[in-house]
N, C-alpha and C positions, 0 to 999 in steps of 0.2 A: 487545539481542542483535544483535550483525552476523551479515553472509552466512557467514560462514564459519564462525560460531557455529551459525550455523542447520544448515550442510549436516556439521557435524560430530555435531552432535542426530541429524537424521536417516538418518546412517551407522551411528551405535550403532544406532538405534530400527530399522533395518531393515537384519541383518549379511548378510540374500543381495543386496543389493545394494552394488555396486565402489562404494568412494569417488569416481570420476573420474565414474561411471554420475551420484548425488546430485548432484554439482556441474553435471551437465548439465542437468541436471529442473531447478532450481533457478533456473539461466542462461537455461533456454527458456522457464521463467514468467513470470519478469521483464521479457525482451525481447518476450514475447507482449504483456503486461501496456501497453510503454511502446509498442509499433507499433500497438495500437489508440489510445489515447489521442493520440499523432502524428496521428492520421487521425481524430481530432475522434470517435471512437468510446466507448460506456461500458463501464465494465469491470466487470459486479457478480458477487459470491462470494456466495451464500443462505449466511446466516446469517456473515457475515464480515464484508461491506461493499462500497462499492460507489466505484469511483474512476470521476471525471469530470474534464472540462478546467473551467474558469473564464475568463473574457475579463475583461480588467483595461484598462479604456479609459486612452488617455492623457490626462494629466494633468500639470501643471506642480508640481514639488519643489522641495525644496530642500537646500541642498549643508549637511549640520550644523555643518562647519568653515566657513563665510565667511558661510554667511547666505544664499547668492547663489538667485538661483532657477533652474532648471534644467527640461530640458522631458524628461520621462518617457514614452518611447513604449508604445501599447498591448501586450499580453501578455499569452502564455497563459499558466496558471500550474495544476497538477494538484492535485487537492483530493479528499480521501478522506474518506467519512461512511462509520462506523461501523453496522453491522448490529445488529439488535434481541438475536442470540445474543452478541454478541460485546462488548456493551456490559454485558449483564446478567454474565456471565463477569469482565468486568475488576469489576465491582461488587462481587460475591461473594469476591473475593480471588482469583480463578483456579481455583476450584473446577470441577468436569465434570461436566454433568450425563450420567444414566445415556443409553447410547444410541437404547432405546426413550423416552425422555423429549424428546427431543433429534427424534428423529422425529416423533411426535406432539405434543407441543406445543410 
């Protein structure tokens, strides 16, 4: 699914709200999402997942065309783990579980 698959889902699913309204909510999660992560902060969603940065020290590569080695600076690099709901959901085929379910266990 792309973004604008996504915000197009969400305009049917919710018709009192403008398309332009969806595309905002959508734009401001996202950049919420990547200005904490910028500032080395954690982003977790209960029962979704949870995104963090990764530090990727430097280290010396190599170039796949000549062989040559090459010297790889350190980087951050964002890394997303999957939530306990959300993992059991992809398992099951995409099924939902009921929403008293879903609160309680």
């Amino acid at each position: 699914m792309t973004k604008s698959e996504l915000i197009a889902e969400l305009a049917t699913a919710n018709p009192h709200l403008r398309g332009a309204d969806v595309e905002l909510i959508v734009a401001t999660i996202f950049d919420e999402i990547s200005e904490a992560l910028a500032r080395g902060e954690r982003v977790e969603l209960r029962g979704f997942g949870a995104f963090t940065v990764k530090r990727r020290d430097a280290r010396t590569g190599r170039n796949p065309r000549t062989g040559e080695s090459v010297a790889v600076d350190e980087k951050a690099v964002p890394f997303f783990k999957a939530g306990k709901e959300l993992r059991e959901r992809v398992n099951l085929g995409g099924a939902r579980r009921p929403a008293a379910e879903r609160v309680t266990g």
